[in-house]
N, C-alpha and C positions, 0 to 999 in steps of 0.2 A: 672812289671819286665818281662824281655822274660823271653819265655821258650824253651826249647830245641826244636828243629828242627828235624820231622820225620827222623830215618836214620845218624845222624851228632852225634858225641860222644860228650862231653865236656872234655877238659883235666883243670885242676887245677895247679896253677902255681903261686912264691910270686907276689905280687903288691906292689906300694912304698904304702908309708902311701895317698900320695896327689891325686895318681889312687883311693884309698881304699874314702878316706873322697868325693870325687868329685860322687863316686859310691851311697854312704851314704847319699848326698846332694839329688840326683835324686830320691829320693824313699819318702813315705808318711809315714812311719814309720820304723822306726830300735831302738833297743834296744842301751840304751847310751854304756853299757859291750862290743856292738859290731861296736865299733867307734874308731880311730885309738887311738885318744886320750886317751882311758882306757888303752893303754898298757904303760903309761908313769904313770899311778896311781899305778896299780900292778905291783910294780917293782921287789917282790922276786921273780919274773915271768919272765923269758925268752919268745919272742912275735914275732909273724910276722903274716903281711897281704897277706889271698891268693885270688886268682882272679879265678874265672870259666870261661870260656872261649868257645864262639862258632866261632872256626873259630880265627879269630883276635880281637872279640867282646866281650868284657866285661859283662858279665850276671849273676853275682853274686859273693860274696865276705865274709868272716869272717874273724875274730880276732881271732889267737890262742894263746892261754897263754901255754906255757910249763914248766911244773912241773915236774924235775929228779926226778928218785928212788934214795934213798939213797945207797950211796957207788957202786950204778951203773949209774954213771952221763951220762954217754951215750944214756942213756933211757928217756922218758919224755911221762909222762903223758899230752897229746894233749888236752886242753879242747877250749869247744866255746860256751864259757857264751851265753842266750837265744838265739841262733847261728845256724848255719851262715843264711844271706842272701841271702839266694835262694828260686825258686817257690819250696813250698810246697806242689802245690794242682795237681801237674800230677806224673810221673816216678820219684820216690824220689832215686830209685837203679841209676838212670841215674847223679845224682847230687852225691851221697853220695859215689858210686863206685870209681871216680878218685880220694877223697878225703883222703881214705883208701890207695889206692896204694900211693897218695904223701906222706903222714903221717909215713905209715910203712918204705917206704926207706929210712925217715930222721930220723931213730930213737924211734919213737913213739911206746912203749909197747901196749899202750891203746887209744882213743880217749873219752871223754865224750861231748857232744852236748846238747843245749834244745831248739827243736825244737818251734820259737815264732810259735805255732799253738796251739786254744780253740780246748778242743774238751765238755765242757757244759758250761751253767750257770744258775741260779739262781738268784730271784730278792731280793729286802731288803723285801718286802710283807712273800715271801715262807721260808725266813731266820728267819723272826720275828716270823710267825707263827709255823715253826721248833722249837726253843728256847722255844718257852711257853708249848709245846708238850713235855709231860714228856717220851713219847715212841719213841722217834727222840733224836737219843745220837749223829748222824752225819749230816754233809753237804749231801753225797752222797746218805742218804737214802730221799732225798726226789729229786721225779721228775723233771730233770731238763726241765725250761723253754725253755731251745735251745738246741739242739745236733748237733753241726758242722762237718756234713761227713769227710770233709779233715782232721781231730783231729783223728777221729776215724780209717781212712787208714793208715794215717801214725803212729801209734799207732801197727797196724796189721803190716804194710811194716817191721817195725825195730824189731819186735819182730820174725818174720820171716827170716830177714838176721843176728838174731843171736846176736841182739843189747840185752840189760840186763837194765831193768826199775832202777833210783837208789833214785828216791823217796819217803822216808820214807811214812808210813801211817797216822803219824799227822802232815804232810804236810809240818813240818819246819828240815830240815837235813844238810848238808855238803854243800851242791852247793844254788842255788836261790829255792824260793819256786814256788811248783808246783798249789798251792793254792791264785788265788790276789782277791782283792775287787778292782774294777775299775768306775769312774763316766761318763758315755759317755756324750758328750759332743756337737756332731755333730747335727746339726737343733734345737739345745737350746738357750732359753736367760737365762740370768742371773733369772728373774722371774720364767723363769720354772724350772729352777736348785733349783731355795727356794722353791717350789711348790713342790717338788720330795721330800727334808729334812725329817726328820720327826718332830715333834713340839718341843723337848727338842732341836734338831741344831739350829733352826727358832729360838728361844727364847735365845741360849747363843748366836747367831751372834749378836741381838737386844742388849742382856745385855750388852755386850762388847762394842758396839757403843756406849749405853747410859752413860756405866763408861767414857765413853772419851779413850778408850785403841787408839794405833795409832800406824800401822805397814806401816813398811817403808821397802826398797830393800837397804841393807848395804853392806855395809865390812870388820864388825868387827866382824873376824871368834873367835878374845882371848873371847870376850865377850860370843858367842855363843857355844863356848866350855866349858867354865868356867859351864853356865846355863845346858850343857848337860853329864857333869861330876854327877852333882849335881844329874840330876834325872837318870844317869846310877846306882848313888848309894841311891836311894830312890826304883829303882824301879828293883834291882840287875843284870842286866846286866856288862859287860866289856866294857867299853867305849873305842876305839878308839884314839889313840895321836891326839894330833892337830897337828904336822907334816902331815898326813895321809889328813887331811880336807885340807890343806895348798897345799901339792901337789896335789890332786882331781879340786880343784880353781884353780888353775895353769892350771894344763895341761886342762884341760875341755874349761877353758875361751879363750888360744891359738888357740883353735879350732876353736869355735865358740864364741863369746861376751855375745850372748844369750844363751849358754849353760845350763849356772849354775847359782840359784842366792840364796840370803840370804834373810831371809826376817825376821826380828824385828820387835817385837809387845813390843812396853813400856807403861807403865801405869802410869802417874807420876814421870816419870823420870825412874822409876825401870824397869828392864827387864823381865817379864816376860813369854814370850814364843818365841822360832825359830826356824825355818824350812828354810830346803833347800828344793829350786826343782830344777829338770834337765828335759832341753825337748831337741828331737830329734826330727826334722819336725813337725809332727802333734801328738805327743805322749808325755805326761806331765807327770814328775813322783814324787809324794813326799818321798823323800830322805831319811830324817833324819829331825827329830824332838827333842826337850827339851821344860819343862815348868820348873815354879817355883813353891815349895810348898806352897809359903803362895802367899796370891793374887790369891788363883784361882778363886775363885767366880767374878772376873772379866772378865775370858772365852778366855786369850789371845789366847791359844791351834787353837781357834773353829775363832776365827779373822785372824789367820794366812793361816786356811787350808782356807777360803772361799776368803780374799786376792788371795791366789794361784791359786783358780780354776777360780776367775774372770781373772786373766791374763791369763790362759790359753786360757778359753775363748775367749777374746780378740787376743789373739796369731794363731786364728785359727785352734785349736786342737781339736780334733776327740774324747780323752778320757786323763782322769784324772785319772792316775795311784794310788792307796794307796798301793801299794807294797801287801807283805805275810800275809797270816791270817792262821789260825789252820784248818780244817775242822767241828772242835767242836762244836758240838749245845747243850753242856752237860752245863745246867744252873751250876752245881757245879767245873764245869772242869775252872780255871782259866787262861785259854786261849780265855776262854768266852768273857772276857770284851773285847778283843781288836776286834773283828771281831760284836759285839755290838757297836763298837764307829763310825767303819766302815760304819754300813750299818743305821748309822743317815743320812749318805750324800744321800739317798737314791739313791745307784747306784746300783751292781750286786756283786757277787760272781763268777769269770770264774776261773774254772780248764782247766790247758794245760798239754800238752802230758807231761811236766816233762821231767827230766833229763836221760838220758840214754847212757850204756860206751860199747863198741865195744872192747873187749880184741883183739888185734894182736898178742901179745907173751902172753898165757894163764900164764906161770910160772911166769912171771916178774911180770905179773897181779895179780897173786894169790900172789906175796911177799908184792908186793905194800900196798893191801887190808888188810894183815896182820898188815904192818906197822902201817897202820892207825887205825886201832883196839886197836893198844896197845896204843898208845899216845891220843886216844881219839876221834881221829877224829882231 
């Protein structure tokens, strides 16, 4: 991506969706949230594509969703899910300044952003051996393996011009989480990817072969909604309409063909586990998942996600997304299991800079913040 130019300001200005996706094309990773496409998934959302600009040159780009206050529809909370694309790692006041001035003249009380920048991580080794460590209640109390300078500037930068951190401390809140388990993927085979596993992954991928499970790349979202209804209400979540997955397939596939796919695991006819993924250029991400409660000692779960990462694999991608996890390393915190299921694929734990909201009108902001308070979030 350029970067700005000693001396040369960037002004911020809209782009069509087709400047915005050709920008998105050019780049080795972008977040699906910040692809023109999502703004046709979040449609209670008001959207438009802006362009940075050096000169007449296109140098970066975001998706904003706009969110009215209530009963002052003139107002809108500006967000830019893991957002925008621009360089990170030099003068972020140089990016982030004309964004602010376009934002506030059009309205915008607030902006909220999340910065795609790590600033640590963590291996599935230092995580497993966290968990067994009755004196380790967190992720962050153990030393991370990598600390990413640009994570940590830009952490300092925004806190400094007045930006307000809004990610909760168990990692999972209102916006994307601050907390993901990711499987890198770059200079791996497939062999080395089952060599990373830990033995209970290695052993349910073999089970699943050996039952005969057979997962396939479909299109039948009734079926896969049906199977994730079922474990929304086994495992007490809200499940999602299938309208919502319906239009997600839609607009995502317009986009790109290879955007988005389904992937069905049956076991003798029966359905039991599936998963979506979504990749942006070199960055895979597992979506949405459902199993079955009976049939599991057939391991569809564990055939689908290693399906997924052999095609990413194949697809030339750099890392295998498992989306949010808890911070929790608290063996009784039952947030536990899922960040345990996680770090079977033997990949990492990376914390990023998290979500953060720039108030422009402080009162509209402080009503806003109320609002949501009282409904819950």
């Amino acid at each position: 991506m350029s970067r700005q130019r000693e001396g040369i300001g960037l002004t911020v200005e809209p782009i069509s969706a087709a400047e915005h996706l050709t920008f998105v094309r050019a780049q080795r990773s972008v977040s699906f949230l910040q692809t023109p496409a999502w703004s046709r998934v979040k449609t209670e959302w008001r959207s438009e594509s802006l362009g940075w600009f050096d000169g007449r040159r296109l140098v970066g780009a975001g998706l904003v969703l706009h969110r009215p206050v209530p009963r002052l529809d003139r107002f809108t909370l500006a967000y830019l899910p893991e957002g925008p694309v621009i360089d990170w790692t030099g003068d972020i006041d140089g990016w982030l300044d004309p964004l602010t001035s376009y934002l506030k003249a059009h309205g915008a009380f607030a902006i909220r952003l999340g910065p795609p920048v790590c600033t640590d991580s963590w291996s599935a080794a230092q995580i497993k051996e966290g968990i067994a460590d009755p004196g380790i209640q967190r992720l962050t109390e153990l030393r991370s393996q990598w600390a990413d300078p640009v994570g940590a500037r830009v952490t300092s930068r925004l806190r400094a011009a007045g930006w307000l951190p809004q990610s909760p401390e168990d990692g999972f809140g209102v916006g994307h989480p601050q907390f993901k388990y990711e499987v890198p993927l770059a200079g791996r085979t497939e062999d080395d990817l089952l060599r990373g596993m830990n033995q209970q992954w290695r052993r349910n991928i073999k089970k699943a072969a050996k039952e005969g499970v057979e997962v396939t790349v479909g299109q039948d979202l009734k079926a896969f909604h049906d199977l994730y209804v079922h474990t929304a209400d086994r495992d007490r979540f809200t499940p999602r309409p299938l309208r919502y997955f319906e239009t997600m397939f839609a607009a995502l596939s317009a986009e790109d063909p290879e955007r988005i796919k389904l992937y069905l695991a049956h076991h003798q006819g029966d359905l039991v586990a599936a998963t979506i993924l979504v990749r942006v250029g070199a960055h895979a991400w597992y979506s949405y998942g459902a199993s079955s409660t009976e049939k599991r000692e057939v391991r569809g779960s564990n055939a689908c996600q290693w399906a997924m990462i052999r095609d990413s694999l194949a697809a030339g991608c750099d890392v295998y997304d498992l989306r949010g996890i808890t911070p929790t390393l608290d063996a009784d915190d039952p947030h536990v299991g899922l960040i345990q299921f996680k770090v079977g694929t033997g990949g990492q734990a990376v914390r990023y800079v998290g979500e953060w909201d720039l108030p422009l009108r402080p009162m509209v902001y402080r009503a806003f913040a109320l609002h949501m308070r009282r409904r819950g979030r």
